[in-house]
mmCIF file of the N, C-alpha and C atoms, coordinates in Angstrom:
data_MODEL
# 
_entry.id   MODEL 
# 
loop_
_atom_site.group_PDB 
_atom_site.id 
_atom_site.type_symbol 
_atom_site.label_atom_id 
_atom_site.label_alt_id 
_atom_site.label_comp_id 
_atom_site.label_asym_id 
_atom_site.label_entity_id 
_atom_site.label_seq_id 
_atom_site.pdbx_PDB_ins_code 
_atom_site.Cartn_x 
_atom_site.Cartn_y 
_atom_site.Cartn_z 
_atom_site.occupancy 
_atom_site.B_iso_or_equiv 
_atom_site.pdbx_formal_charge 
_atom_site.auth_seq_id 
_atom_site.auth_comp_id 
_atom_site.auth_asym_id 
_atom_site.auth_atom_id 
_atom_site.pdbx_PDB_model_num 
ATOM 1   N N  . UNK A 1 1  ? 34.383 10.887 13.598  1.00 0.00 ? 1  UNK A N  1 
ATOM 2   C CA . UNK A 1 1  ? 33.480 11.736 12.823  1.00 0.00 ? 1  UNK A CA 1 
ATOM 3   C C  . UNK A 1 1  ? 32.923 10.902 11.674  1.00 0.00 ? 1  UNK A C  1 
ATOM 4   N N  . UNK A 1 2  ? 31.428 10.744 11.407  1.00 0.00 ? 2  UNK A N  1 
ATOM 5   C CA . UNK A 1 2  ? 31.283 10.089 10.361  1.00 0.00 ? 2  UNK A CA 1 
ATOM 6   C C  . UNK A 1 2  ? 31.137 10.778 9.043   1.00 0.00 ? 2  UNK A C  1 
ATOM 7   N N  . UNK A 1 3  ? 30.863 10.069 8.009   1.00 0.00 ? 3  UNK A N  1 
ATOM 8   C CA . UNK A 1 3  ? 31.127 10.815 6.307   1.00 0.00 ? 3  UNK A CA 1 
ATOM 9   C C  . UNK A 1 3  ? 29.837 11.121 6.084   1.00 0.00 ? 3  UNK A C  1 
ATOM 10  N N  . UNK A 1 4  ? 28.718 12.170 7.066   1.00 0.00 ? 4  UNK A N  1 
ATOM 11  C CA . UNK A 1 4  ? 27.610 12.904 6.784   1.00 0.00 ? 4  UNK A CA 1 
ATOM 12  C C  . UNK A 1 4  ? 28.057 14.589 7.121   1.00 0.00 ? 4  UNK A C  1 
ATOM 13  N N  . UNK A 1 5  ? 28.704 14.379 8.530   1.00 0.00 ? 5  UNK A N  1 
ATOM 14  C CA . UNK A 1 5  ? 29.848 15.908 8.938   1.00 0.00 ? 5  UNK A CA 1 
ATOM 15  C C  . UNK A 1 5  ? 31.120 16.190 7.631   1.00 0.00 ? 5  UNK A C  1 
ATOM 16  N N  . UNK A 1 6  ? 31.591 14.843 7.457   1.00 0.00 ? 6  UNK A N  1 
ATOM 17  C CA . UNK A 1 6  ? 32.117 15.407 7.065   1.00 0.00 ? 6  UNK A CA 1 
ATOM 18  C C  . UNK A 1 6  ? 32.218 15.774 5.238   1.00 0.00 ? 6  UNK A C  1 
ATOM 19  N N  . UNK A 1 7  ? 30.862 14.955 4.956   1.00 0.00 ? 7  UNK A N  1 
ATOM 20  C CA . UNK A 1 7  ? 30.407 15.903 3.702   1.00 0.00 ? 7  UNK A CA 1 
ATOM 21  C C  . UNK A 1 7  ? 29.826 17.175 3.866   1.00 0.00 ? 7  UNK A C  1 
ATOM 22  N N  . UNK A 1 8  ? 29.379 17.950 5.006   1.00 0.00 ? 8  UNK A N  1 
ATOM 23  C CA . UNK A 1 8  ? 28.771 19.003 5.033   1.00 0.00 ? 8  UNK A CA 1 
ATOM 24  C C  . UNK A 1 8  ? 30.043 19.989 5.447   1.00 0.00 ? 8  UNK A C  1 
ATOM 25  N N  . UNK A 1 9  ? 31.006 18.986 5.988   1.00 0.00 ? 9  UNK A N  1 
ATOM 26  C CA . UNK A 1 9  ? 31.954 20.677 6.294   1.00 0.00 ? 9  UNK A CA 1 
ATOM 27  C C  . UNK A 1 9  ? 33.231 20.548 4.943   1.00 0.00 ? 9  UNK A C  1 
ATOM 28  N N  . UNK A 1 10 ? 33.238 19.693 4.189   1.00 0.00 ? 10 UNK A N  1 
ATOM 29  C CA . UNK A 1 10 ? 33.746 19.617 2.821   1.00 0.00 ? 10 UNK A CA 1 
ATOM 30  C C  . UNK A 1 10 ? 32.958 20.349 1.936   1.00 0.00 ? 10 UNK A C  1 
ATOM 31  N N  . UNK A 1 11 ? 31.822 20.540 2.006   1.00 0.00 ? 11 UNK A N  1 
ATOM 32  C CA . UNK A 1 11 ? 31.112 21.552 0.760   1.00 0.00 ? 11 UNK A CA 1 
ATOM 33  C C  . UNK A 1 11 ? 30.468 22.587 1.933   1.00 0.00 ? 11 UNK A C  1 
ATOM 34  N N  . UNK A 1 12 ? 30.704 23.260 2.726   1.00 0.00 ? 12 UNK A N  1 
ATOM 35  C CA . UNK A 1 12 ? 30.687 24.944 3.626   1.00 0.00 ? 12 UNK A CA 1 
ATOM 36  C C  . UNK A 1 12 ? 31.099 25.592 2.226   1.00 0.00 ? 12 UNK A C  1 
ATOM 37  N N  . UNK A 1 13 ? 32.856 25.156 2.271   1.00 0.00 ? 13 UNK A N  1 
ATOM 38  C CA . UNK A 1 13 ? 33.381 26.399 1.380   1.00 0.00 ? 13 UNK A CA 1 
ATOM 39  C C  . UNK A 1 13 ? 32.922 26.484 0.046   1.00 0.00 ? 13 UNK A C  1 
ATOM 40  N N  . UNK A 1 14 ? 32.752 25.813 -0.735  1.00 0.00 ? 14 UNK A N  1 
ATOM 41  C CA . UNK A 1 14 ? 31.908 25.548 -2.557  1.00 0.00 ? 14 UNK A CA 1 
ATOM 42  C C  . UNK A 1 14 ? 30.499 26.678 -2.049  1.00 0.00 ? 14 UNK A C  1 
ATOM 43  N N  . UNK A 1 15 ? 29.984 26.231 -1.127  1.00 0.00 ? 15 UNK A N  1 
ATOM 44  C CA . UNK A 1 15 ? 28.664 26.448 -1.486  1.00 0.00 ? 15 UNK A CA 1 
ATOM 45  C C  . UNK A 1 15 ? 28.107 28.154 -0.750  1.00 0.00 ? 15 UNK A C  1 
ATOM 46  N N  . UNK A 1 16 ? 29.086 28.406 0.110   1.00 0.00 ? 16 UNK A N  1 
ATOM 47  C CA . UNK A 1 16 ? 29.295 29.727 0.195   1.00 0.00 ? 16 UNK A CA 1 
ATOM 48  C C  . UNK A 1 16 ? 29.830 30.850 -1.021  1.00 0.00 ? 16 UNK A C  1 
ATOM 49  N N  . UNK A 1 17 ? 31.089 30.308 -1.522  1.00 0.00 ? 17 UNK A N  1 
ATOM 50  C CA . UNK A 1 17 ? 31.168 30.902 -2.184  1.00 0.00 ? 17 UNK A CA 1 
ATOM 51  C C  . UNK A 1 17 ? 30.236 31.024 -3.634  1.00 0.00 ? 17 UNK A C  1 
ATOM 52  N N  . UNK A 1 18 ? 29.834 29.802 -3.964  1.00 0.00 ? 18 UNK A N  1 
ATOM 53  C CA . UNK A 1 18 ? 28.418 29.989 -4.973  1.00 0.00 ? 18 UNK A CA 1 
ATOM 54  C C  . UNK A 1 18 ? 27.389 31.195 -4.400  1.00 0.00 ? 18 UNK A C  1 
ATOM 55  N N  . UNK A 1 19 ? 27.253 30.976 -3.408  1.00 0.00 ? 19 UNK A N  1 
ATOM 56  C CA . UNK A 1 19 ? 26.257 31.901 -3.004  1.00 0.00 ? 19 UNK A CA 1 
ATOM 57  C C  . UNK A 1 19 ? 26.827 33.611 -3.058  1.00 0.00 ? 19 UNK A C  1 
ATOM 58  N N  . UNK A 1 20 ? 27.984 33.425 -2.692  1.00 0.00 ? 20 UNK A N  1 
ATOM 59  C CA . UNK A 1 20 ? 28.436 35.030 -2.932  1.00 0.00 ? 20 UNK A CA 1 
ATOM 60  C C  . UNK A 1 20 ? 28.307 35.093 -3.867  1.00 0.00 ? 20 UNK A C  1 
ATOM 61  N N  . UNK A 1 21 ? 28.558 34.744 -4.946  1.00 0.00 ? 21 UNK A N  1 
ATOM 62  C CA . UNK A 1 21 ? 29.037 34.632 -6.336  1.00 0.00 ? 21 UNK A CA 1 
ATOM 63  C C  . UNK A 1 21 ? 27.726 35.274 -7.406  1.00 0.00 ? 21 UNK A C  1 
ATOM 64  N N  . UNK A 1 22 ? 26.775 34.418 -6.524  1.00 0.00 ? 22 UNK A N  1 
ATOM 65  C CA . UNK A 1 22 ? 25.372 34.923 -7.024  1.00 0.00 ? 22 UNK A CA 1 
ATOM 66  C C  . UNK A 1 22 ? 24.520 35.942 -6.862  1.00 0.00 ? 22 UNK A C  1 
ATOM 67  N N  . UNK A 1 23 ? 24.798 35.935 -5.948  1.00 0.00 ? 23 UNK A N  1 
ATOM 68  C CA . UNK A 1 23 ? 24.423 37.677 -5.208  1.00 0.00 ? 23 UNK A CA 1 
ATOM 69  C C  . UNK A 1 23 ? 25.633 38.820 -5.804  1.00 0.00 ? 23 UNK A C  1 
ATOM 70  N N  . UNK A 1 24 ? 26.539 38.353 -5.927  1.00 0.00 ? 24 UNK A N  1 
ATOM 71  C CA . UNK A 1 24 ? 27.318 39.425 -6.564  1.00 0.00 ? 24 UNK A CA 1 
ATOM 72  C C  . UNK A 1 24 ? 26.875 39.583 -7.948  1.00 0.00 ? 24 UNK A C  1 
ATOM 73  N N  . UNK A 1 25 ? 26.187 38.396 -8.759  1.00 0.00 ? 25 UNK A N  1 
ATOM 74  C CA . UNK A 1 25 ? 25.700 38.485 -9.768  1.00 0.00 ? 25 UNK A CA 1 
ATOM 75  C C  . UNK A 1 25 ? 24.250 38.950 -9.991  1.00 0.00 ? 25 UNK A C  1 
ATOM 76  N N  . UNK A 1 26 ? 23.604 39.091 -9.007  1.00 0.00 ? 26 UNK A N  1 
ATOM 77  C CA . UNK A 1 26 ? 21.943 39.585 -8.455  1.00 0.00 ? 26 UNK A CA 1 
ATOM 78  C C  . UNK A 1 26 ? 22.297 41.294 -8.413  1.00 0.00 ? 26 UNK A C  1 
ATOM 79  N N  . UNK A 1 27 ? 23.632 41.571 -8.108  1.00 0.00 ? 27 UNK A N  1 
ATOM 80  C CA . UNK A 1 27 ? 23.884 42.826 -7.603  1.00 0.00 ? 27 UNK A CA 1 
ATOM 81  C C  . UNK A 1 27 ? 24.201 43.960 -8.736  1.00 0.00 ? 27 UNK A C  1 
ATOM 82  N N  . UNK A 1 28 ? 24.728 42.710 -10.093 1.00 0.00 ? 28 UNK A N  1 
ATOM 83  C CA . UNK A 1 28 ? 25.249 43.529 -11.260 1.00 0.00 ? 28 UNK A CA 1 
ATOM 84  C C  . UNK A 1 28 ? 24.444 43.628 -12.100 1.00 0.00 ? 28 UNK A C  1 
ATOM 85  N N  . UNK A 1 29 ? 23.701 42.053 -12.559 1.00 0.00 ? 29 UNK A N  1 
ATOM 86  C CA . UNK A 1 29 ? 22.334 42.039 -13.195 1.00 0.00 ? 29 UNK A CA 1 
ATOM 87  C C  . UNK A 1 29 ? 21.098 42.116 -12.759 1.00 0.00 ? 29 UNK A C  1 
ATOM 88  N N  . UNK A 1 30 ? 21.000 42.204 -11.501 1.00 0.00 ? 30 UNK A N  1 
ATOM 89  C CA . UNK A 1 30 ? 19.468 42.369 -11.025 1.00 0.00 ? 30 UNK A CA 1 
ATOM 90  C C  . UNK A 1 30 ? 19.146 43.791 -10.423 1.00 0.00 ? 30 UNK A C  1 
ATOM 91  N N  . UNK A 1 31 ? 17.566 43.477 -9.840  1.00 0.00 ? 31 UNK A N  1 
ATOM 92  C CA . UNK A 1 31 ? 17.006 44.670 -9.366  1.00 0.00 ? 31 UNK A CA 1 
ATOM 93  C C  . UNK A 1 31 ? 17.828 44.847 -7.743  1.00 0.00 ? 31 UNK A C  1 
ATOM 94  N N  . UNK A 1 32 ? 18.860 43.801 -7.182  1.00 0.00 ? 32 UNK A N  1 
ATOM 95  C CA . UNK A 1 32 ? 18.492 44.173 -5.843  1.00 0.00 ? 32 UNK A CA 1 
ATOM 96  C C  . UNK A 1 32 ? 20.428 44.722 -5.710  1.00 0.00 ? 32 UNK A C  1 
ATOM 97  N N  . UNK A 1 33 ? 20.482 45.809 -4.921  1.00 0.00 ? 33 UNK A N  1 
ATOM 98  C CA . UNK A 1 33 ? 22.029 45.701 -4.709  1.00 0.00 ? 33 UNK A CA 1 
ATOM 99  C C  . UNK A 1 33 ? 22.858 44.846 -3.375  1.00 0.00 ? 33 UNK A C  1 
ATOM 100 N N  . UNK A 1 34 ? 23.829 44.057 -3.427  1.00 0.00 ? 34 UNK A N  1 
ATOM 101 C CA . UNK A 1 34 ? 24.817 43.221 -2.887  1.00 0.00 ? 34 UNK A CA 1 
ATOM 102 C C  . UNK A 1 34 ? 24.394 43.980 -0.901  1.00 0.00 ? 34 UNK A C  1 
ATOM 103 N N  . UNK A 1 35 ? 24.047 45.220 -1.232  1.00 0.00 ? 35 UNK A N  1 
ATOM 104 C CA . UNK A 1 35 ? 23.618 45.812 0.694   1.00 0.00 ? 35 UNK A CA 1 
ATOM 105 C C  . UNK A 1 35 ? 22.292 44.993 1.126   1.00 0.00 ? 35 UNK A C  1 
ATOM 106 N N  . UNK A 1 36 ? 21.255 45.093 0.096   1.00 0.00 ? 36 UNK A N  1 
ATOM 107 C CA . UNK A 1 36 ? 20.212 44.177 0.751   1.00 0.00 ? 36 UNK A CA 1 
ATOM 108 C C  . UNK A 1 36 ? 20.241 42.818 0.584   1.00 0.00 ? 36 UNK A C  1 
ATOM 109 N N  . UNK A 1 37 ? 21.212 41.981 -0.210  1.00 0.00 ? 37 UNK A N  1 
ATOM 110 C CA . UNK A 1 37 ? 20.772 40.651 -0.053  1.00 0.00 ? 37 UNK A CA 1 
ATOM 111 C C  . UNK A 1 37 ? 22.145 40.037 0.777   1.00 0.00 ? 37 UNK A C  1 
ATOM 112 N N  . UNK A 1 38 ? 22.889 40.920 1.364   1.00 0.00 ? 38 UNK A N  1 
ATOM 113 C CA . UNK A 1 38 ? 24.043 40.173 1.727   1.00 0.00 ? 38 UNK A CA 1 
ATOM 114 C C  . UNK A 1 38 ? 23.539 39.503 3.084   1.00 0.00 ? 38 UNK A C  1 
ATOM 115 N N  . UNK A 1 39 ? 22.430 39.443 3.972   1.00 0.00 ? 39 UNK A N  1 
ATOM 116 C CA . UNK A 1 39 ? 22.083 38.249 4.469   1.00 0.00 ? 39 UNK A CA 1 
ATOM 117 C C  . UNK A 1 39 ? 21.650 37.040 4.497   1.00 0.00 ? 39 UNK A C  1 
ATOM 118 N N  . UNK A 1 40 ? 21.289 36.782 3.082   1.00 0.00 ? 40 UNK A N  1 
ATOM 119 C CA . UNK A 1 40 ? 21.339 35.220 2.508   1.00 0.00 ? 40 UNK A CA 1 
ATOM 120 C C  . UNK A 1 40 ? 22.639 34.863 2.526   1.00 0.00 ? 40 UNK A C  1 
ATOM 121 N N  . UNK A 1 41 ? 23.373 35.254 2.998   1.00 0.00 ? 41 UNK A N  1 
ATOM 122 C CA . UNK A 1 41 ? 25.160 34.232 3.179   1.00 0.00 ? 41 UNK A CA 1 
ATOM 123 C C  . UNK A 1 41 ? 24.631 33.775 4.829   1.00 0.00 ? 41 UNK A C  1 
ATOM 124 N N  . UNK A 1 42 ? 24.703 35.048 5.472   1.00 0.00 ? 42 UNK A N  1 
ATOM 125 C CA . UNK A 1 42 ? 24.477 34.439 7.168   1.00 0.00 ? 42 UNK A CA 1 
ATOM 126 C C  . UNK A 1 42 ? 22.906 33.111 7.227   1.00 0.00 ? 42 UNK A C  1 
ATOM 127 N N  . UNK A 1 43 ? 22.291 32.780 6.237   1.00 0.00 ? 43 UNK A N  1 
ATOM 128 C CA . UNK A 1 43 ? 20.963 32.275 6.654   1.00 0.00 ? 43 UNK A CA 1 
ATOM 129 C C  . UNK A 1 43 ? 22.156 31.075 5.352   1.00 0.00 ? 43 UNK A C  1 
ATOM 130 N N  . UNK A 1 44 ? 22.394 30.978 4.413   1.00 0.00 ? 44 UNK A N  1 
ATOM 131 C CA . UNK A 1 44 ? 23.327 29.511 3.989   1.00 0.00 ? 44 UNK A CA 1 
ATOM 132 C C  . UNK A 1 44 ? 24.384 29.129 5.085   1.00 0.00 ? 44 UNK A C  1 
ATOM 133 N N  . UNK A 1 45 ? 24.987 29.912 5.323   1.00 0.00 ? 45 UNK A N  1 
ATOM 134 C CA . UNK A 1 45 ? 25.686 29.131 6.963   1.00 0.00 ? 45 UNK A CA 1 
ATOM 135 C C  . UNK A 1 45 ? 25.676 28.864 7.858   1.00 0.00 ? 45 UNK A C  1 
ATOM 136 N N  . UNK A 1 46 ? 24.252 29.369 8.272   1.00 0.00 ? 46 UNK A N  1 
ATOM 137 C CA . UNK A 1 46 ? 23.882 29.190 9.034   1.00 0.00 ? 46 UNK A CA 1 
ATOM 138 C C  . UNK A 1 46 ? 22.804 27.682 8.685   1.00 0.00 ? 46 UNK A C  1 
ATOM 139 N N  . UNK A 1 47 ? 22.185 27.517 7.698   1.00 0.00 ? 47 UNK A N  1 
ATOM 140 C CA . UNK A 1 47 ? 21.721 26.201 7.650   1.00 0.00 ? 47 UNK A CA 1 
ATOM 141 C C  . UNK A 1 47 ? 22.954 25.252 7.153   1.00 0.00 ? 47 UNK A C  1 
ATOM 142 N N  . UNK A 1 48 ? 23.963 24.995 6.767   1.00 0.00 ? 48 UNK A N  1 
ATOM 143 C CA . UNK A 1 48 ? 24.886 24.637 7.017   1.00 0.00 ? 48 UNK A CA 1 
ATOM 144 C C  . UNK A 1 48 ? 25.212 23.863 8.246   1.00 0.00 ? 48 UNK A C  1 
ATOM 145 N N  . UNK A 1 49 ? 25.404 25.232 8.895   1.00 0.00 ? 49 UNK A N  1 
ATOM 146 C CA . UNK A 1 49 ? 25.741 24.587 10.405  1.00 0.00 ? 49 UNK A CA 1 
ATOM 147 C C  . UNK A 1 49 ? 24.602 23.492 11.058  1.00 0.00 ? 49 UNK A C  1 
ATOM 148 N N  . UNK A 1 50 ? 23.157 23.967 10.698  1.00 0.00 ? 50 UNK A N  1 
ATOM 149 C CA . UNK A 1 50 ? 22.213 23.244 11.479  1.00 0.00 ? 50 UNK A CA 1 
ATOM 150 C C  . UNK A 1 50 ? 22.265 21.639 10.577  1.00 0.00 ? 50 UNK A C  1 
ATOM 151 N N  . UNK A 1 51 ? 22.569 22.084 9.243   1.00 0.00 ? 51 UNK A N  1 
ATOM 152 C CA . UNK A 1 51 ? 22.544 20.624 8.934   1.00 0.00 ? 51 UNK A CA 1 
ATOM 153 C C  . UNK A 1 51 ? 23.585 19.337 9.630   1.00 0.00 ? 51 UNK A C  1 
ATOM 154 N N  . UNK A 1 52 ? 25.098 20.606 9.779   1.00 0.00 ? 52 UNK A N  1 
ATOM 155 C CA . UNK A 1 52 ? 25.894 19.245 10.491  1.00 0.00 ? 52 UNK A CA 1 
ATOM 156 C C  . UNK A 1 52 ? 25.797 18.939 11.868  1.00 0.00 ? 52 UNK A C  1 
ATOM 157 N N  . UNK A 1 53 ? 25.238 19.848 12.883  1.00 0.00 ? 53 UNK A N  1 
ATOM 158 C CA . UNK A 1 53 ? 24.663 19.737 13.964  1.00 0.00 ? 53 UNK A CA 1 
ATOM 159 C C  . UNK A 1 53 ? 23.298 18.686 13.886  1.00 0.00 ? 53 UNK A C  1 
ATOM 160 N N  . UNK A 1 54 ? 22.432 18.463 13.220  1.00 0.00 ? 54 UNK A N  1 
ATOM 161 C CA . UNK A 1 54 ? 21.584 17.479 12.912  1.00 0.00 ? 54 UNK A CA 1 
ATOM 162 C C  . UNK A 1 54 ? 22.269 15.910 12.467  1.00 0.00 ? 54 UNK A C  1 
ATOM 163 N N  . UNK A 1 55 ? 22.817 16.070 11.643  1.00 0.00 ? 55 UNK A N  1 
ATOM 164 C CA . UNK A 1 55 ? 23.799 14.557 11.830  1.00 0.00 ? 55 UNK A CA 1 
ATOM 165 C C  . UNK A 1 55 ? 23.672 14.263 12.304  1.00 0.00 ? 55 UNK A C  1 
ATOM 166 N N  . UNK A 1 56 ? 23.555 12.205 12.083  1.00 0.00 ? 56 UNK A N  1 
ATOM 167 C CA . UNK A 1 56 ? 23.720 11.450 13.040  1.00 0.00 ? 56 UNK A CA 1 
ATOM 168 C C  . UNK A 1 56 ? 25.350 11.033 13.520  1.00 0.00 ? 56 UNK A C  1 
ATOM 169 N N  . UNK A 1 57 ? 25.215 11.326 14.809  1.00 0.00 ? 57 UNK A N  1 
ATOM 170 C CA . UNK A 1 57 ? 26.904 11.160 15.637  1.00 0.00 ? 57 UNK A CA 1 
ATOM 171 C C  . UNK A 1 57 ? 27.295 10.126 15.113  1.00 0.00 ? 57 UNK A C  1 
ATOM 172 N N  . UNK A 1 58 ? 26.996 8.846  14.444  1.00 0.00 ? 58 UNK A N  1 
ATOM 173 C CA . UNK A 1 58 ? 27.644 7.496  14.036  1.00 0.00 ? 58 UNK A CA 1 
ATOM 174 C C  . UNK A 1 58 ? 26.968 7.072  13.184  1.00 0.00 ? 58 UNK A C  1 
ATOM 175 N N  . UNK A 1 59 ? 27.420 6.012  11.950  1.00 0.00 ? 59 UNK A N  1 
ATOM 176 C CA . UNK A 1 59 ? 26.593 5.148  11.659  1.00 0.00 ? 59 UNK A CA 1 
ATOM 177 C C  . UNK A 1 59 ? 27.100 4.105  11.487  1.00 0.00 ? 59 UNK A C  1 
ATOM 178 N N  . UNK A 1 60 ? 25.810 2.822  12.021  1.00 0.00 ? 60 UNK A N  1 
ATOM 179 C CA . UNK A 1 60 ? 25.168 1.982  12.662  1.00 0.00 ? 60 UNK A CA 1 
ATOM 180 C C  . UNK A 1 60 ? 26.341 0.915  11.686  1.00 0.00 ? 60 UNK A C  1 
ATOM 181 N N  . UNK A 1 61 ? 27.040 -0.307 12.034  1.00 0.00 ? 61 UNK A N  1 
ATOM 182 C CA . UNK A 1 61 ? 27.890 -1.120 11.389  1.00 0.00 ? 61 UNK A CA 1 
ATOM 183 C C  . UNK A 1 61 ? 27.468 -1.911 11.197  1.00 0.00 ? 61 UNK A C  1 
ATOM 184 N N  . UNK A 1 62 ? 27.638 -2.977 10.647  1.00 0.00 ? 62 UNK A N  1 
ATOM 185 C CA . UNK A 1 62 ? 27.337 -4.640 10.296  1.00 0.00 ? 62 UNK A CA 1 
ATOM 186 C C  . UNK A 1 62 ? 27.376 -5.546 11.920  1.00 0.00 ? 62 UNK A C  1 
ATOM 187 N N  . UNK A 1 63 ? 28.401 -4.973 12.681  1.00 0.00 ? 63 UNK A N  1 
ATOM 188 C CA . UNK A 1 63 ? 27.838 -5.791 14.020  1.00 0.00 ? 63 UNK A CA 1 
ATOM 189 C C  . UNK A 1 63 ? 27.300 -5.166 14.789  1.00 0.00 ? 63 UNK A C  1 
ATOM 190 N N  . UNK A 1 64 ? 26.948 -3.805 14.831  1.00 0.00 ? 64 UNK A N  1 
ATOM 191 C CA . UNK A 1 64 ? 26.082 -3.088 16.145  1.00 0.00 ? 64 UNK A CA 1 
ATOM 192 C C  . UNK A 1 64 ? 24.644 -3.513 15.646  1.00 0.00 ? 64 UNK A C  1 
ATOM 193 N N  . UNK A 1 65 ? 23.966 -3.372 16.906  1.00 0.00 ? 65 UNK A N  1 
ATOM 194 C CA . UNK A 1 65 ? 22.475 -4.260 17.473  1.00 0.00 ? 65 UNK A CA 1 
ATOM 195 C C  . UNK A 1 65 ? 21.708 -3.056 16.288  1.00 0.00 ? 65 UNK A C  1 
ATOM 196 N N  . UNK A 1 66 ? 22.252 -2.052 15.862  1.00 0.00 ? 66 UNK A N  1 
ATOM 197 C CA . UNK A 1 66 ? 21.385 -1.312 14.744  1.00 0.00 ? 66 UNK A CA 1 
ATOM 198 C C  . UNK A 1 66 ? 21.242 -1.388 13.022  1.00 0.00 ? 66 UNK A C  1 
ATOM 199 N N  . UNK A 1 67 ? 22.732 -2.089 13.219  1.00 0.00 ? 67 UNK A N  1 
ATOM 200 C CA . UNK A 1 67 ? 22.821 -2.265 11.523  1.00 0.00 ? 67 UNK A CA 1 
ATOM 201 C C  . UNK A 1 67 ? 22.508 -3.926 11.304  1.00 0.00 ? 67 UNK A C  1 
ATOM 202 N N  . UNK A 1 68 ? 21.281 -4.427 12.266  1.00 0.00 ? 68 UNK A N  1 
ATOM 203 C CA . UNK A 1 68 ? 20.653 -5.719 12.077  1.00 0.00 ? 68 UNK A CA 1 
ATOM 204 C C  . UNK A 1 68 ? 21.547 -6.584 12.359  1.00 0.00 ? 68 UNK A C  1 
ATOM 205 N N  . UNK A 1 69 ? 22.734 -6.977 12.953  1.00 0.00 ? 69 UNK A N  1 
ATOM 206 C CA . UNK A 1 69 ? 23.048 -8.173 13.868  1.00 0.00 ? 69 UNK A CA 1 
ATOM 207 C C  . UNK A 1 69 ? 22.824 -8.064 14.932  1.00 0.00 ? 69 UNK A C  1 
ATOM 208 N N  . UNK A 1 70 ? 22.283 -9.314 15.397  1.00 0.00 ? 70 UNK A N  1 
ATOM 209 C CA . UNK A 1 70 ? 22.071 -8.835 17.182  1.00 0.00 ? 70 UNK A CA 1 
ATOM 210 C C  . UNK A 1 70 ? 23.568 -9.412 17.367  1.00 0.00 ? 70 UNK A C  1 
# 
C-alpha cells in the first residue's frame, strides 16, 4: 500500500467527524436543522472513498524505468 491510501484512510476518521461536528453546529447556530444537512456526511465519504480509489497503486522508485533510471 503506498503513503497516498494510506494518508487518505488515516484522515476518513478526523475529517468525518469535523464534518459532523459542523453540521451539528449548522444545526444549533444556523438556519438549517441536522435532518436536512445530514447528507453532506454520505457525499464527504463518499469523496473520500473516490479519492483513495483514485490513487496511484505504487510509487515509481529510484530504479523503476519511471522514477528516471532506465
Amino acid at each position: 500500500m503506498n503513503s497516498v491510501k494510506m494518508l487518505v484512510r488515516a484522515i476518513r476518521g478526523p475529517i468525518l467527524l469535523i464534518a459532523l461536528g459542523s453540521l451539528f453546529a449548522v444545526d444549533y447556530f444556523g438556519p438549517y436543522p441536522f435532518s436536512r444537512t445530514w447528507p453532506i456526511l454520505l457525499i464527504v465519504a463518499g469523496a473520500l472513498w473516490l479519492l483513495e480509489r483514485i490513487a496511484p497503486e505504487s510509487e515509481p522508485g529510484p530504479g523503476s524505468p519511471a522514477g528516471g533510471a532506465a
